[in-house]
Structures are given as structure tokens and as C-alpha cells.
C-alpha positions as CSV (number, residue, x, y, z in Angstrom):
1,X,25.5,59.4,-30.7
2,X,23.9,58.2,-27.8
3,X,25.3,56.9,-24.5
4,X,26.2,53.3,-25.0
5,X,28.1,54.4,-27.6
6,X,29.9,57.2,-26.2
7,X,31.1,54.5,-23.6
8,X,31.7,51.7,-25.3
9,X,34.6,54.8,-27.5
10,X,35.9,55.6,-24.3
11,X,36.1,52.2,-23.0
12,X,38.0,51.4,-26.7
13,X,40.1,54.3,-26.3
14,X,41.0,53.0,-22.5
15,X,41.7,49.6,-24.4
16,X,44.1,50.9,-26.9
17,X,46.1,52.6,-24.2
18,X,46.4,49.2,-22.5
19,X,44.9,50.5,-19.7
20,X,41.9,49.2,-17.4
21,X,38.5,50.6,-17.4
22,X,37.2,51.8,-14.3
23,X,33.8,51.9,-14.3
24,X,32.4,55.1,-13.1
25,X,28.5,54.5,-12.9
26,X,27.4,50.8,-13.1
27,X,26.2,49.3,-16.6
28,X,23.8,46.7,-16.4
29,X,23.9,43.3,-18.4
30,X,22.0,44.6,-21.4
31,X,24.4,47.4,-21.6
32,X,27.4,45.1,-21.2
33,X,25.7,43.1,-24.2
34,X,25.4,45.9,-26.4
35,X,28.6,47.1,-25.7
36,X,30.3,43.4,-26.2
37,X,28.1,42.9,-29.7
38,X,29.5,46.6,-30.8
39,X,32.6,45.2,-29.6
40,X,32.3,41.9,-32.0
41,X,31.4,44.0,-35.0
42,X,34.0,46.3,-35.0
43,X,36.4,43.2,-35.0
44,X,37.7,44.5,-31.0
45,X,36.3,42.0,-28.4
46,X,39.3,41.1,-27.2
47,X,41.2,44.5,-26.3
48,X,37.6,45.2,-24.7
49,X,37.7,42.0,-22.7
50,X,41.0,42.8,-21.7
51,X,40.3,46.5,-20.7
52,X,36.6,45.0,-18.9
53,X,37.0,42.2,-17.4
54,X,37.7,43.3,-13.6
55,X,34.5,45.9,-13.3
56,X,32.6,45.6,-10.6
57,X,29.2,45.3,-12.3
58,X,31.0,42.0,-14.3
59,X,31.4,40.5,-11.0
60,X,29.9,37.9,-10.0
61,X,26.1,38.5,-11.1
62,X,27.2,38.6,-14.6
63,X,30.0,35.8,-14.4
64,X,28.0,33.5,-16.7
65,X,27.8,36.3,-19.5
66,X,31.8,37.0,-19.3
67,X,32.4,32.9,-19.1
68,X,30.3,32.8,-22.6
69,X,32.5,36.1,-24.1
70,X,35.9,34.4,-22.8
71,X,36.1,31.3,-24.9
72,X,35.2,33.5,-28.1
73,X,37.9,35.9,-27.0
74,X,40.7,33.1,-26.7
75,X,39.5,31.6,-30.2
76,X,39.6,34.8,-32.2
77,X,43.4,35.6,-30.3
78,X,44.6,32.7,-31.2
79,X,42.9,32.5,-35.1
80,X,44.9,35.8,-35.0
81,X,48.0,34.5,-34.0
82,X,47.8,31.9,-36.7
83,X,47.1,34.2,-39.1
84,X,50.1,36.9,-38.5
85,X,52.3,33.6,-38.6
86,X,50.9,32.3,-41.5
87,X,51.0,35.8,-43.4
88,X,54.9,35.9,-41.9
89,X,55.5,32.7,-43.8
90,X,54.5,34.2,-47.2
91,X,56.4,37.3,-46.2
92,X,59.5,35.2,-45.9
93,X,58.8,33.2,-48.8
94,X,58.1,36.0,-51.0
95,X,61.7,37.8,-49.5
96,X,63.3,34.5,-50.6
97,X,61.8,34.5,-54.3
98,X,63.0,38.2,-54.0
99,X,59.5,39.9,-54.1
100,X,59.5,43.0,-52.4
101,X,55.9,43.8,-51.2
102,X,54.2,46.6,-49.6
103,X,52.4,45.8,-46.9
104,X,49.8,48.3,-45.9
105,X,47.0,48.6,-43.3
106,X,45.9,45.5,-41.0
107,X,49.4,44.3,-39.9
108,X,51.1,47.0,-39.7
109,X,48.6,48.8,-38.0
110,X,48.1,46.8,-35.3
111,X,51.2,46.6,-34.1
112,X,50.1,50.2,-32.9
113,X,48.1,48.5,-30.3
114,X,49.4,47.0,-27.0
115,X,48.9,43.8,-28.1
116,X,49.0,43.3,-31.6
117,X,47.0,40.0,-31.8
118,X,43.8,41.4,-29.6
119,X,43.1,43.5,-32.8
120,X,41.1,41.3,-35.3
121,X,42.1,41.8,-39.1
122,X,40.2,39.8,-41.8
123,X,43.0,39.8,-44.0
124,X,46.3,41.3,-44.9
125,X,46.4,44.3,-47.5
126,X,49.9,43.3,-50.0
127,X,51.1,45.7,-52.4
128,X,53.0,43.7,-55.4
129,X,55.2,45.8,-57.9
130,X,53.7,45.0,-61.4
131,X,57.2,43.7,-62.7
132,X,57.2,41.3,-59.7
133,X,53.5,39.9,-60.5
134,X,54.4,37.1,-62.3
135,X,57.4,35.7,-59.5
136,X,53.7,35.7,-57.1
């Protein structure tokens, strides 16, 4: 694994903690990139934002690269947020009908993390006991 890798683990272990990432050695911008687009595709920009956003080598040279990360990071928070809702209004609707479902993964997992709504999930995993199919 090389180096850019190694840190952009650490810095996602520092994340999950909800702690701040102090930077030890300066990154430059292409490393920043490369650690952001990892970020992206592992569906974890925001709890790296959050971790990120005060280093040193992100101020103020690289200000127009974090202004350009920040809007995305707000968008895909708050698509979150209206997701978890929405998936809490089945939830409720299914406890009315009586439907008891398992939820596993994505949800549930998440709220392992500080805060629940920087981790990205593309959808919501729902266990549904066969005799309670047709009730769905």
C-alpha cells in the first residue's frame, strides 16, 4: 500500500474517532486531491472534511480547492439526512402495518460513527420475514 494511502487510513481512522487530524509532514495539493477523490469513492468525504479542514497545508494556498470540496460535502450531508428520514418514515409505517423488519448494515452501522449523517450509505439493507411479505 503505498503512502497516500496509508494516510488517507490514518486520517479516516482520526475521522471516525471524531478527532482532528494534525498534520505531521505537509501534503501538497495533489496529494490532498488524491486523498479527497479516495475520500469520495469510499462514500467518506464528509467525516474527512470534518477531520481536514483546519491543516495548515489547506490554508490559505489551497482555499479554492477546499471552497470546491465544501458545497459537495453539505449536499451529500444533507441528501443523507433526507434519506435516514425518509427510510424512518417507512420504518414507522411498516411498525404501524405491524411489519417487523430487520434492519441490517448501512443505518445501523453508522450510527457507530460520530456523526451518523457524515457517513454516506447508498441504500438501506431491510430484512422482511416471509409471512410478512405480502403486508410490504
Amino acid at each position: 500500500m503505498d503512502i497516500l494511502n496509508k494516510k488517507f487510513l490514518n486520517i479516516l481512522k482520526i475521522a471516525i474517532r471524531g478527532e482532528s487530524y494534525e498534520e505531521q509532514e505537509e501534503l501538497t495539493l495533489e496529494e490532498w486531491q488524491y486523498i479527497m477523490r479516495l475520500a469520495e469513492i469510499h462514500k467518506v468525504l464528509p467525516l474527512i472534511f470534518e477531520a481536514v479542514y483546519k491543516v495548515p497545508s489547506l490554508q490559505p494556498a489551497n482555499a479554492p480547492f477546499m471552497g470546491k470540496i465544501r458545497p459537495r460535502v453539505l449536499r451529500q450531508v444533507t441528501l443523507q439526512m433526507m434519506k435516514t428520514n425518509e427510510f424512518l418514515t417507512l420504518n414507522q409505517q411498516l411498525q404501524k402495518l405491524n411489519v417487523k423488519p430487520l434492519v441490517v448494515k448501512g443505518i445501523i452501522c453508522r450510527n457507530m460513527y460520530p456523526k451518523p449523517d457524515y457517513r454516506l450509505s447508498g441504500d438501506e439493507d431491510v430484512l422482511i420475514p416471509v409471512e410478512q411479505e405480502e403486508v410490504c
